[in-house]
Backbone as CSV, one residue per row, in Angstrom:
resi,resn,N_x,N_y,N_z,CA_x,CA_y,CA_z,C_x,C_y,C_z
1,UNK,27.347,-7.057,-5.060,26.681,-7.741,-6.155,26.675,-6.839,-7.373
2,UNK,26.981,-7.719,-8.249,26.793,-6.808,-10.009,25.831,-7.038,-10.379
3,UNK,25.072,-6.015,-10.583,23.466,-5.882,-11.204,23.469,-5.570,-12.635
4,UNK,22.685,-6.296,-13.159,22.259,-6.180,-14.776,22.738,-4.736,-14.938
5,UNK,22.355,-3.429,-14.623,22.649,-1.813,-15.098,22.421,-1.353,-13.669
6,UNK,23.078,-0.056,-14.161,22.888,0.913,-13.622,21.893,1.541,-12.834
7,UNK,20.646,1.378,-13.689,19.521,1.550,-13.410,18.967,0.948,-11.933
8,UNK,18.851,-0.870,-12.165,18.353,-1.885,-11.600,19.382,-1.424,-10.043
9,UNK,20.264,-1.355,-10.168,21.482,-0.965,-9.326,20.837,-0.270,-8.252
10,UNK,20.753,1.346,-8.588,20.158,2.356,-7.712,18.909,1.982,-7.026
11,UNK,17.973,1.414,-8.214,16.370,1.648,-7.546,16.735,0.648,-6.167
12,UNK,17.569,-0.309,-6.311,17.391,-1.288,-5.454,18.288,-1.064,-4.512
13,UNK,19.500,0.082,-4.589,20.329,0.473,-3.377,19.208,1.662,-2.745
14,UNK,18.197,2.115,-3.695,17.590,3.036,-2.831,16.299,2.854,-2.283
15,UNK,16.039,1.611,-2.739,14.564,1.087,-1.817,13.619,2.109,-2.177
16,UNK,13.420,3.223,-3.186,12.252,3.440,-3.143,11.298,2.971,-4.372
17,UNK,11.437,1.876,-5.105,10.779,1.151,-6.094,10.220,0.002,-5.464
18,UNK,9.756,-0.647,-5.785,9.042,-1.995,-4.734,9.498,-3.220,-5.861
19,UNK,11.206,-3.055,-6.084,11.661,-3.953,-6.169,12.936,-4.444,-5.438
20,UNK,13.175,-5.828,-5.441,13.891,-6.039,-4.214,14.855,-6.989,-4.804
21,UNK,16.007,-7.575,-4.368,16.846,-8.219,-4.497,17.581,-8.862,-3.114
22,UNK,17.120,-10.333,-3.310,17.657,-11.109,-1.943,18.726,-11.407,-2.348
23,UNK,19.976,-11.514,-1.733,21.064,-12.221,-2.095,21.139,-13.758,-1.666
24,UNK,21.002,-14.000,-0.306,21.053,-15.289,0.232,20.357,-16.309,-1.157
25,UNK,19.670,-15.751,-1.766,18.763,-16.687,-2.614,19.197,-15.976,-4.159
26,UNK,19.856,-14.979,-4.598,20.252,-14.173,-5.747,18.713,-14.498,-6.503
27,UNK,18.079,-13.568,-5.722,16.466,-13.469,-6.121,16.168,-12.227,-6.079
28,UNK,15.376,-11.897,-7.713,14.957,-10.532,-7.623,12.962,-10.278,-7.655
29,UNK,12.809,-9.854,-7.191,11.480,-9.513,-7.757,10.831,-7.971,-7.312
30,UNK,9.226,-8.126,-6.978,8.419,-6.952,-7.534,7.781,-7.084,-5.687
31,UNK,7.892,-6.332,-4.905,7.547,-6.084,-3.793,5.802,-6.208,-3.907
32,UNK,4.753,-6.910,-3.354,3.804,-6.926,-2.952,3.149,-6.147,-1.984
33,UNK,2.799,-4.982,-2.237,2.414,-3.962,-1.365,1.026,-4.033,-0.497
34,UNK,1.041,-5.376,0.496,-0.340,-5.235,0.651,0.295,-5.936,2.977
35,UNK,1.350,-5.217,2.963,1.728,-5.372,4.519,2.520,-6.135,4.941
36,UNK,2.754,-7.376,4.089,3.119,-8.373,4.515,4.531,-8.211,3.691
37,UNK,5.508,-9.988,3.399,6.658,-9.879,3.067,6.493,-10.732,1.397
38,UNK,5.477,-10.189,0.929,5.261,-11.409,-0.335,6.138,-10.640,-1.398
39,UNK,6.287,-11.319,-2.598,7.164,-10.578,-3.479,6.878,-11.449,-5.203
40,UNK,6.549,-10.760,-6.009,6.598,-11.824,-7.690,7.645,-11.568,-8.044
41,UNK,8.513,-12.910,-7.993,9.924,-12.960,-8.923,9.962,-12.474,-10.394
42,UNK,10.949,-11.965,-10.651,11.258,-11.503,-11.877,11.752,-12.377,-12.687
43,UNK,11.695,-12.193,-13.868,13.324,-12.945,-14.746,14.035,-12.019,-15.767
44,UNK,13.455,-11.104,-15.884,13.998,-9.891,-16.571,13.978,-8.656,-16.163
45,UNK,15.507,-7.565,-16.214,15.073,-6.502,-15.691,14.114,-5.563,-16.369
46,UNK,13.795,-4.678,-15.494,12.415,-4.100,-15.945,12.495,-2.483,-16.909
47,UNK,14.488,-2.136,-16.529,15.072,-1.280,-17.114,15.734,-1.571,-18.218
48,UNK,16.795,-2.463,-17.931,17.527,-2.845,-19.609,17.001,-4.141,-20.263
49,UNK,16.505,-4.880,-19.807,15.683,-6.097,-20.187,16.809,-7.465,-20.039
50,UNK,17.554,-7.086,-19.459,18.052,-8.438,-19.618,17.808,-9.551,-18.794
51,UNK,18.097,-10.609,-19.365,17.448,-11.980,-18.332,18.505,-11.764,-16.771
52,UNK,17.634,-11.660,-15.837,18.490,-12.214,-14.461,18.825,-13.208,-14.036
53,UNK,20.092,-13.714,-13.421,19.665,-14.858,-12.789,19.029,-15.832,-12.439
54,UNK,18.873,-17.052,-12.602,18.369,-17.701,-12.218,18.381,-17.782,-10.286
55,UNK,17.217,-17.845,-9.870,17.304,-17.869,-8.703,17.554,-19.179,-7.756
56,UNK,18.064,-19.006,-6.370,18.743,-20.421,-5.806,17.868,-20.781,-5.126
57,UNK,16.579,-20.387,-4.758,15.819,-20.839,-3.657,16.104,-22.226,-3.700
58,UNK,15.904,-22.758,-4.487,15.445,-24.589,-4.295,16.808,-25.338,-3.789
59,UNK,17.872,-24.522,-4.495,19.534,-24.679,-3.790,19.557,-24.760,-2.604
60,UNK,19.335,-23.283,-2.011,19.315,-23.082,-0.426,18.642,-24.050,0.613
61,UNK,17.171,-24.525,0.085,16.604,-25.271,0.789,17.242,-26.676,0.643
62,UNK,17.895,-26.939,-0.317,18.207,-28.527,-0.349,19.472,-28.623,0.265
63,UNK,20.187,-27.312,0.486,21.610,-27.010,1.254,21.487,-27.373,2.679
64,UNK,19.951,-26.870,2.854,19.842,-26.626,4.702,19.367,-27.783,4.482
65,UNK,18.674,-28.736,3.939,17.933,-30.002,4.044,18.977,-31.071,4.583
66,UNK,20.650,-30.807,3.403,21.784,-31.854,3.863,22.505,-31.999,5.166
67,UNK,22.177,-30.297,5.789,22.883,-30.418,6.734,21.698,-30.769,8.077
68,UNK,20.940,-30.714,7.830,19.483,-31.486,8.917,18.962,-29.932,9.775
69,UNK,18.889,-29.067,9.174,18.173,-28.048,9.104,16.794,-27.656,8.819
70,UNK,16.028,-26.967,9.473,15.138,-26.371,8.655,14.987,-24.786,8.473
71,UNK,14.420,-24.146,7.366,14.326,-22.831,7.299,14.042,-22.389,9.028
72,UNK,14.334,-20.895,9.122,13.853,-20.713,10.305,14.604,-20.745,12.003
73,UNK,15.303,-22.159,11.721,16.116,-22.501,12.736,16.901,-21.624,13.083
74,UNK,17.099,-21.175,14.510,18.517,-20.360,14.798,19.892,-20.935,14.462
75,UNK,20.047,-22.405,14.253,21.200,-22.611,13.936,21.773,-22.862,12.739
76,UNK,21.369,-22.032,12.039,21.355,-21.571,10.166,23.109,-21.081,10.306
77,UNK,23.851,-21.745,9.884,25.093,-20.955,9.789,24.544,-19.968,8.960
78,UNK,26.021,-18.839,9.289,26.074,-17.217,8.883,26.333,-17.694,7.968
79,UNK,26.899,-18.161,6.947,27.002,-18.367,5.311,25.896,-18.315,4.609
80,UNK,24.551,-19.216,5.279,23.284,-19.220,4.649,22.150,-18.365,4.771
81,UNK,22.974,-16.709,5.490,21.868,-15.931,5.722,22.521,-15.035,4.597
82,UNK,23.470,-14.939,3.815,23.756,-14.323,2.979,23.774,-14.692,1.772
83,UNK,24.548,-14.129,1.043,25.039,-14.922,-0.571,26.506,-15.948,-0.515
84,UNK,27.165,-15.545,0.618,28.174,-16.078,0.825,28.224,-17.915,0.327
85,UNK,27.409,-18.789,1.182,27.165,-19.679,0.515,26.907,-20.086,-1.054
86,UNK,26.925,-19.356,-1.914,26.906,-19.684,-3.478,27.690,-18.993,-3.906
87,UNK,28.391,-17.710,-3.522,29.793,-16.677,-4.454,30.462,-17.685,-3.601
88,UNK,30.900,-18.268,-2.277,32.085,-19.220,-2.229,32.334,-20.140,-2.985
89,UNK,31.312,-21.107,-3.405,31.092,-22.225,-4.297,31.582,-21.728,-5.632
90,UNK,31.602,-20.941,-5.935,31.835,-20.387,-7.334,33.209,-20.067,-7.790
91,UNK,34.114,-19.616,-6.773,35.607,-19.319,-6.635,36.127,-20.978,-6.715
């Protein structure tokens, strides 16, 4: 994945900022430090300022909705645990 800079790049290849970047969903946000897996989406980086991505959550879910899925299910094809499902669409 190509990240806004340099910056945004590292903190998030090095996990020690409590920001995070999902791909399956090309979702970034601000890690919630209180145990659990919560997270506040971003829309701008917090180093060079530029707008990110729009994120796919609502994509993903209406993806798994067509094929008679629900989140969760073991039978999530491997496309939809990654980004793969939206960089294929895009080629």
């Amino acid at each position: 994945m190509n990240h806004c800079c340099e910056e945004m790049k590292r903190h998030i290849s090095e996990g020690e900022v409590a920001i995070c970047y999902i791909p399956r969903l090309r979702e970034y946000g601000i890690l919630i430090l209180d145990g659990g897996s919560a997270k506040q989406s971003i829309k701008y980086c917090p180093w060079c300022g530029k707008e990110l991505p729009n994120s796919l959550s609502e994509q993903w879910f209406d993806e798994l909705e067509k094929i008679g899925i629900e989140p969760g299910d073991s039978r999530i094809p491997k496309e939809f645990l990654s980004d793969e499902w939206w960089t294929l669409k895009k080629e």
